[in-house]
C-alpha positions in Angstrom: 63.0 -32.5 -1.2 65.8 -34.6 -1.6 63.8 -37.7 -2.7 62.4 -35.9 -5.4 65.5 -34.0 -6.9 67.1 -37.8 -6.5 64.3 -38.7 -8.8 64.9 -35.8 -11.3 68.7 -36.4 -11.4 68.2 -40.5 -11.9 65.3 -39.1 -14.8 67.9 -37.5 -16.1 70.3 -40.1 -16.6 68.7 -43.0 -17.9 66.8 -40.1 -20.4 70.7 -38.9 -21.5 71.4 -42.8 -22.1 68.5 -43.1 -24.5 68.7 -39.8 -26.3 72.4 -39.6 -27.2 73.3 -36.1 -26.5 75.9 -34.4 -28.8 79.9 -35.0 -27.9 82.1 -32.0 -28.5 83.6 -31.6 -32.0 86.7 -29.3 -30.7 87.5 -26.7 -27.8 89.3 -23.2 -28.2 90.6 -21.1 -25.5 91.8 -17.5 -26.4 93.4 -15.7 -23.2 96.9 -14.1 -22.2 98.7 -14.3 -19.0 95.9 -12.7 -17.4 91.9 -12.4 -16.3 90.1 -13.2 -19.7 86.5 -13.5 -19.3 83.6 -14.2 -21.9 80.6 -13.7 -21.9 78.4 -14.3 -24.9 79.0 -16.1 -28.2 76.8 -15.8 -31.4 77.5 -17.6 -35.1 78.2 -15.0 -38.1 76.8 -15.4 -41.4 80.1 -17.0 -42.4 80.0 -19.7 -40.6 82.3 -18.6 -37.6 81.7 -16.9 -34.5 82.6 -14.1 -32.5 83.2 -14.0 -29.0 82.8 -10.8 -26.8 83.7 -10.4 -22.9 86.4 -8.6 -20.9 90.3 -8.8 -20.9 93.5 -7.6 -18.9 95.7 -9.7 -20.3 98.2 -6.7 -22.7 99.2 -6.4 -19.2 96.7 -3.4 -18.4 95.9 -2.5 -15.0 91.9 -2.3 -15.4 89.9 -4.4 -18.0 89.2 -3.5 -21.6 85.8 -4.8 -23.7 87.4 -7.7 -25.8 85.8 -9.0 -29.2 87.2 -12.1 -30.9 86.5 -13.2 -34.4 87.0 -16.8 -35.3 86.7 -19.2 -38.4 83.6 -21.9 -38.5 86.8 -24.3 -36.8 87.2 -22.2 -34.0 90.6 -20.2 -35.7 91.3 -17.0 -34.9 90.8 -14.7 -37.4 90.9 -11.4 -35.7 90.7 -9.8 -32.1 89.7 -6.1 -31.1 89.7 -4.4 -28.0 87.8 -1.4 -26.7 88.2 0.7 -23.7 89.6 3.6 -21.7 92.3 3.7 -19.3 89.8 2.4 -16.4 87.9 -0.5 -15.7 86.0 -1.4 -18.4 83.6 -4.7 -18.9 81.6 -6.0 -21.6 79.0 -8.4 -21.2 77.0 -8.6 -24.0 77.4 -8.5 -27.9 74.7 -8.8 -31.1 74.9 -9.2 -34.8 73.8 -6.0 -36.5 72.1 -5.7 -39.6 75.1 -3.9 -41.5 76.7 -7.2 -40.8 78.7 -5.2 -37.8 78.4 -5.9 -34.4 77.1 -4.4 -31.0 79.3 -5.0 -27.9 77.6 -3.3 -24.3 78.8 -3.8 -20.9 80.2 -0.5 -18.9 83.0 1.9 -18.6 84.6 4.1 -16.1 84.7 7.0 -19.1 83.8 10.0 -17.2 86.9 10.2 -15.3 84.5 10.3 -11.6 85.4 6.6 -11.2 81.8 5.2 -11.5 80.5 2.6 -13.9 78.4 3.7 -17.3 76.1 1.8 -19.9 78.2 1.6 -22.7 77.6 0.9 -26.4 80.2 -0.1 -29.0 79.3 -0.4 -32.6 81.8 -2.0 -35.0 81.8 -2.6 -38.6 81.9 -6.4 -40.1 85.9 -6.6 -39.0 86.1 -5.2 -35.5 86.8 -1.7 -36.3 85.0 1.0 -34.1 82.5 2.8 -35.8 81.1 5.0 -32.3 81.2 4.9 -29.0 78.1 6.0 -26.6 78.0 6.1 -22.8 75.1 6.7 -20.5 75.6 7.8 -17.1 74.3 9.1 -13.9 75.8 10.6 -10.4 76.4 7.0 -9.3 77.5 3.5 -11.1 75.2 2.0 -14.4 76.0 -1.4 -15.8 74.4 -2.7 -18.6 73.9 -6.5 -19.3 72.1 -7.1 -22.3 71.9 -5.1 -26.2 70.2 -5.8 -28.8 69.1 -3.9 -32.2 65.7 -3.2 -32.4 63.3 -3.3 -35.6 63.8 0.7 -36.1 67.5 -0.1 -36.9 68.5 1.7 -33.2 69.4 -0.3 -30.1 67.9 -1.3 -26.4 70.1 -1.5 -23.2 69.2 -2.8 -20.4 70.9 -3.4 -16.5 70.7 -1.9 -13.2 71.4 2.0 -12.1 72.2 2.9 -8.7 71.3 6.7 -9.6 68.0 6.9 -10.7 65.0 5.2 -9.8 63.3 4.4 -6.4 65.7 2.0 -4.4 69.3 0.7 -3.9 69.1 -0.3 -7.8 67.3 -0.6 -10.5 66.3 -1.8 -13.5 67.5 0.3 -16.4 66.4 0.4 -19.9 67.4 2.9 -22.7 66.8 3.1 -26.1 68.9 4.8 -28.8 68.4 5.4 -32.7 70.3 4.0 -35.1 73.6 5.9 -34.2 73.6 5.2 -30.0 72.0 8.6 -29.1 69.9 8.2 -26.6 65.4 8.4 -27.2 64.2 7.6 -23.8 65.2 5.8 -20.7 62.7 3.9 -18.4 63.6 2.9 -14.8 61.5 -0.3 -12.8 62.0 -0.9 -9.3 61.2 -1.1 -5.7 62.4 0.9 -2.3 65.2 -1.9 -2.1 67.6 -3.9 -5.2 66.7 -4.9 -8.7 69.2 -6.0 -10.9 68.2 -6.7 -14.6 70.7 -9.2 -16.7 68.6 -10.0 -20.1 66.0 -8.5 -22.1 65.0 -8.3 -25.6 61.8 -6.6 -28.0 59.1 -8.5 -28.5 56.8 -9.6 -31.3 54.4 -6.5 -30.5 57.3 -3.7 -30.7 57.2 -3.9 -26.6 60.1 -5.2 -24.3 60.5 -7.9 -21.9 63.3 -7.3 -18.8 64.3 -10.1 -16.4 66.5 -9.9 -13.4 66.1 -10.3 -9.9 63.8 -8.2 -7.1 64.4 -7.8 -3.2 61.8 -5.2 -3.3 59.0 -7.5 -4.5 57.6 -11.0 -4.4 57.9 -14.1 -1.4 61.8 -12.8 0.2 64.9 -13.0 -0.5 65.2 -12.3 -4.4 62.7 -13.5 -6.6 62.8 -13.6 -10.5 61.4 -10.1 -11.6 59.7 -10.2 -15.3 58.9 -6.9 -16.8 56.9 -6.4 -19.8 56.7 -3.1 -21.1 55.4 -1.3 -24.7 57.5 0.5 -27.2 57.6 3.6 -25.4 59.0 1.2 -22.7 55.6 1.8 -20.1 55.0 -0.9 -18.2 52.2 -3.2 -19.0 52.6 -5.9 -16.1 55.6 -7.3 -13.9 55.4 -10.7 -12.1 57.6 -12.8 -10.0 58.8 -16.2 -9.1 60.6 -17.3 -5.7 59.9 -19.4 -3.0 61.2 -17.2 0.1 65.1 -17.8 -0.7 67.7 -16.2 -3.7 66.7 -17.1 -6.9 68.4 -15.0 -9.9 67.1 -14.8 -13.5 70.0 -14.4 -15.6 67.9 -14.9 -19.0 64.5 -14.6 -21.1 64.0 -15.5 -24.6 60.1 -15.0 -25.8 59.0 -18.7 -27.1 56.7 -19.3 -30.0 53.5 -19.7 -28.3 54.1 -15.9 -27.6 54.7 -16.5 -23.8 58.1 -16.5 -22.2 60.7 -18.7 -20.8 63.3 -17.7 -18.0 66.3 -19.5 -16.8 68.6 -18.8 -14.3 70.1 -19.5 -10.3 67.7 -20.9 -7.6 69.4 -21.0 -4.0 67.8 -23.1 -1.1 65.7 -25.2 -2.8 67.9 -28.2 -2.1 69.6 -27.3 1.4 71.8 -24.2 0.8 72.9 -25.4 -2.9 72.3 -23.9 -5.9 69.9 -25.4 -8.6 69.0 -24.8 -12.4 66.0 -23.4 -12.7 63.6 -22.7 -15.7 60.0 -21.0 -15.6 57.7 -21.6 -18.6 54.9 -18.6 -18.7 52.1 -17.3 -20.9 52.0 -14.3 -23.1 50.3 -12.8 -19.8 53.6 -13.8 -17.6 51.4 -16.1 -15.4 53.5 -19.0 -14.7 52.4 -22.5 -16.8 54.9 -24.7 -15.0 58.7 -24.9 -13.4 61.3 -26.7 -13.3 64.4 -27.5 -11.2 67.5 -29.1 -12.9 70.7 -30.0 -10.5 72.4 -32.2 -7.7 73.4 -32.0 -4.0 76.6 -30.2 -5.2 76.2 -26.4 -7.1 74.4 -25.3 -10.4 74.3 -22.1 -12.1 72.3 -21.5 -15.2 72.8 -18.1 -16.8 71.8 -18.8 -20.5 68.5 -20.8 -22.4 67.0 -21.1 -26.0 63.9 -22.3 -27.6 65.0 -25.3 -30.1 63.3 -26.1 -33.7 61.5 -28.7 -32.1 59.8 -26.6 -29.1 61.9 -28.0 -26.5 64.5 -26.0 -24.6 68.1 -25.8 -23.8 70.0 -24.5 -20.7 73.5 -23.5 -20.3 76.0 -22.7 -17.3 78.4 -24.9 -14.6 77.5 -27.6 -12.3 80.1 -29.0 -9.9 79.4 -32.5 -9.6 82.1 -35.2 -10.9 84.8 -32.3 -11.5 83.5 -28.8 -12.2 82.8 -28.1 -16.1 80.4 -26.7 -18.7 76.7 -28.2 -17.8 73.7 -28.0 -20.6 70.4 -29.3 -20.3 67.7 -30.5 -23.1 64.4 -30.5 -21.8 61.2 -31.3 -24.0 58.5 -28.2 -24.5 57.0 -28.8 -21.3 60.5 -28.4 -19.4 61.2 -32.4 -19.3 64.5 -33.3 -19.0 65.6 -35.4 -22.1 69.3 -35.5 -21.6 72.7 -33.4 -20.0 75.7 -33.1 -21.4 78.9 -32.3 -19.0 82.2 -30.8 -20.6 84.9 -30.8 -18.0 87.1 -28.1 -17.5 84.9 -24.8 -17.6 84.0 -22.7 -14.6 81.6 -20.5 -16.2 79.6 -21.4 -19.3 77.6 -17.6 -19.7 75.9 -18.3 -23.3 74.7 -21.0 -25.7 73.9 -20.9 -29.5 72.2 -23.6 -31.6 74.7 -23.4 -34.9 73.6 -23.8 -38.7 74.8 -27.2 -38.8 72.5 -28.6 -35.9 75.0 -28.3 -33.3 75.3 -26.2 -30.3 78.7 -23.7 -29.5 79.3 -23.1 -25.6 81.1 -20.1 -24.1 82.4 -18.9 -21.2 85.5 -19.1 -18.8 88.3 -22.0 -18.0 90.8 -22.2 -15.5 92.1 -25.8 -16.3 93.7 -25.0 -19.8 94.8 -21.8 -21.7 97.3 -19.3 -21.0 96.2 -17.3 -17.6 94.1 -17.5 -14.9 90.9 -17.2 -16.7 90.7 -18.0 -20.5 88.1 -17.7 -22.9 86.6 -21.0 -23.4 84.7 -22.2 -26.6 83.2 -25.6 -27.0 81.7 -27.0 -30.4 79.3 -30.1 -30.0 78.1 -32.4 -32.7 74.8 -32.6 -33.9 71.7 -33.2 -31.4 70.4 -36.6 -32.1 67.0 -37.9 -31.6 65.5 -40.6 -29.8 66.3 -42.9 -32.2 69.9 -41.6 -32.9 69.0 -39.2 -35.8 70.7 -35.6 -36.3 67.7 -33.3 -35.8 68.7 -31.0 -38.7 68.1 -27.5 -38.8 66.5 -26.3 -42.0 68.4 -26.8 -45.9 66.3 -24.2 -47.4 63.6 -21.0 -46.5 60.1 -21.0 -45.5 57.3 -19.2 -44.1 53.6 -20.6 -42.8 50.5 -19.4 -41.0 48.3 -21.3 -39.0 45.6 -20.9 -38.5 44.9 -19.7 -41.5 42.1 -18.1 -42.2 42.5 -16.9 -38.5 41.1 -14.4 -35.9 42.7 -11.6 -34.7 46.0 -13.5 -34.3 48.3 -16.4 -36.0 51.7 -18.2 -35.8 53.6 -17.5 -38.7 56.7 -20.1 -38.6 59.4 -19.4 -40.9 63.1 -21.0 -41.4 66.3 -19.8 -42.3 69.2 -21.9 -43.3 72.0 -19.5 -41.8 72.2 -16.3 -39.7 70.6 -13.2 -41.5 68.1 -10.6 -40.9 64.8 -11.1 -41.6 62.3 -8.9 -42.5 58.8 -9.6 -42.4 55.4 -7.1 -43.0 51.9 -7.7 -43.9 50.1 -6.1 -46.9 46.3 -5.7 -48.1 45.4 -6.2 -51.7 46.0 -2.9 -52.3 50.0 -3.4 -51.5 49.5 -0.9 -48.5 51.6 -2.4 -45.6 49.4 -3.0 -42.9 52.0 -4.0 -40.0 55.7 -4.7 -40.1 55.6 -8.2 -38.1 59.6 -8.7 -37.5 62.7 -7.0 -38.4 65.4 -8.5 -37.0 68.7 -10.7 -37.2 68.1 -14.7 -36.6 70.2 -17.5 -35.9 69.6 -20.7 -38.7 67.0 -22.8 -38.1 63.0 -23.1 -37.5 61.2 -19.9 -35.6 57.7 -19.4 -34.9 56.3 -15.7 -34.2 52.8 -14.3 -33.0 51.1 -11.9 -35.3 48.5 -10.0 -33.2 46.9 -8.1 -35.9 44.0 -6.6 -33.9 44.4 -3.5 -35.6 43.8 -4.8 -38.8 40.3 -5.3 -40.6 39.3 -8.5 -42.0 40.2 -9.6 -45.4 42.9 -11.0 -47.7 46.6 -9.9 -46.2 50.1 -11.0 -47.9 52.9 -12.3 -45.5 56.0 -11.4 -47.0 59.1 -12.5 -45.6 62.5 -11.0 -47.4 66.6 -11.7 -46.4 69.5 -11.6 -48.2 67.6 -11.3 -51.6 65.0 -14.0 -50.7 61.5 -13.3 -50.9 58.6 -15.5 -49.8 55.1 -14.4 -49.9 51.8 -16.0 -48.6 48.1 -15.5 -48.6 46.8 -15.2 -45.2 42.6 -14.7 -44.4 41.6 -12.3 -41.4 38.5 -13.2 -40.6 36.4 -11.4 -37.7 
């Protein structure tokens, strides 16, 4: 084993030489005296971003949900924080089509002590709009939100009161205001955990984590795909007899999934980077292991414009920092980036100028113990030194076109926005509403499965922030 992750590591290097990955543009740290800790980062339509984890830095005894605004420099424009007079943590937080935002995590809120999902909506500047908390007789703690295309929201994590085991997987949905419409629970006699999750292109969700209860030993990544009712349609996992954690799952364009997170054992007792390409089935289409001798922990991944991926977290070797990864589409390593300093890099965004924005947690600069940390690259190059720019302009494709029973409609955005996209006959009747959703800038490719549609002429209309493309799409059975 250690001849061949030599290999991958050496790969890696000379690839990195070639490929010029970007340098940082500028760093921010935002933090008091304290325990500041972030947790995801995503771009606003302005430009800037927001940040969103966990603080105790007023001086507090317990944590409060923490949300950070800043300018497309990395200013800070405005701060918020959320809570109740416990421990309170947020780990997740989305873009909302109001232009608001969606902050989930848990809170100790029911005065018993234990941990609860909850859900924070805000308007456009921070301010609370509602609260919700869901709980049970022991501790719930949620990892992921996001809005779904009926304008409510999906929450997923573990729950140590319902379910069959130790823990497990929890997923509830809400309507638009954060009352609860059903929760679903997955699991085994022993712990699941699940840390990401997200609706699909068929109104469905997909859940990843980690299983004890299932799979080779140890814990194994767990992949759940379910409908919209939240059923489950198929699980599958991926270990090999040690502790591997999957801390993130994006669906790719090819309408399968990718998943990214913490393999231990692989190399000795260290721990390893390590990405899993599947089909829309869940079957596994190949892995990959990204690290050193020393310790590597990837807890975030995206699909780039030009199919390849990128991973985020920390590695340890040459000075702990900031690690990401670019790998071509079938998981090949085409350079690493290292920005010294970090301890915990927990999400990654592709920006709308072509760069990338890092964030997690620094103890080497900043105010306190633990810091927000924000880093800013340049632009991704190419092979031969070119900025691999993300899109100037809108547009939508199919192909194939004419087509049976399913196509790839690709579209581009040239900033954050949401994006609404639905089919209609000749008649103008809509025939399926394909996406609803917010999007980061750049290129995206999404599977239409219109099985339930008969053959014949359809329009592909695809509307955001008074733009409106249409095109002419043949079913043809």
């Amino acid at each position: 084993m250690r001849v061949v992750l030599t290999a991958i590591v050496c790969l890696s290097l000379y690839i990195t030489a070639a490929a010029q990955p970007p340098d940082s543009l500028w760093s921010r740290t935002y933090g008091g005296y304290y325990d500041d800790q972030c947790y995801a980062v995503r771009q606003t339509s302005d430009g800037g971003f927001v940040l969103a984890g966990y603080t105790n830095s007023p001086g507090g005894a317990e944590f409060d949900f923490w949300l950070v605004k800043m300018s497309a420099t990395g200013d800070s424009m405005w701060s918020r924080t959320f809570g109740t007079y416990n421990n309170d943590q947020c780990f997740d937080v989305q873009l909302t089509a109001d232009g608001g935002f969606a902050l989930a995590g848990y809170m100790q809120a029911n005065g018993s002590g234990n941990d609860d999902f909850a859900l924070v909506k805000t308007d456009a500047n921070g301010n609370q709009q509602w609260r919700r908390t869901f709980r049970g007789s022991s501790d719930e703690r949620c990892y992921a939100v996001q809005q779904t295309s009926d304008g409510g929201y999906l929450l997923a994590g573990g729950t140590e009161s319902y379910g069959s085991g130790n823990s497990d997987f929890w997923l509830v949905k809400t309507n638009s205001n954060g009352d609860s419409l059903w929760s679903r629970t997955f699991g085994g006699g022993n712990y699941e955990r699940c840390y990401s999750a997200q609706q699909t292109s068929d109104g469905g969700y997909v859940l990843a984590g980690s299983t004890n209860s299932f799979g080779a030993g140890g814990r194994d990544f767990w992949l759940v795909k379910t409908n919209a009712s939240g059923n489950m349609q198929w699980s599958r996992t991926f270990g090999r007899g040690s502790d591997q954690d999957c801390m993130a799952v994006r669906q790719t364009s090819d309408g399968g999934y990718v998943l990214a997170g913490i393999a231990v054992g692989f190399t000795y007792d260290n721990k390893n980077f390590w990405m899993v390409k599947t089909n829309s089935n869940g079957d596994s289409v190949w892995s990959r292991l990204f690290g050193s001798n020393s310790s590597e922990e990837c807890y975030d991944v995206l699909q780039t414009p030009d199919g390849g991926y990128v991973l985020a977290g920390f590695a340890s070797f040459g000075g702990n920092g900031f690690w990401m990864v670019k790998t071509n589409s079938n998981g090949d390593s085409l350079w690493s980036r290292m920005f010294h300093g970090g301890v915990e890099c927990r999400s990654i965004q592709r920006t709308a100028d072509g760069c990338y924005v890092l964030a997690g947690r620094t103890q080497s600069f900043g105010a306190g113990f633990n810091d927000f940390w924000i880093v800013k690259t340049g632009p991704e190059l190419d092979g031969e030194g070119e900025v691999v720019a993300l899109p100037s302009s809108y547009a939508l494709a199919a192909y194939p076109n004419p087509f049976n029973a399913a196509t790839t409609l690709e579209f581009a955005v040239p900033k954050t926005m949401h994006v609404t996209i639905r089919a209609f006959d000749i008649l103008g009747r809509e025939a399926a509403r394909i996406e609803d959703a917010v999007h980061p800038a750049g290129t995206h490719r999404i599977l239409w499965d219109a099985e339930d549609c008969a053959s014949g002429v359809y329009l592909v209309s695809m509307t955001g922030e008074g733009t409106r493309l249409t095109r002419k799409v043949l079913l043809v059975r």
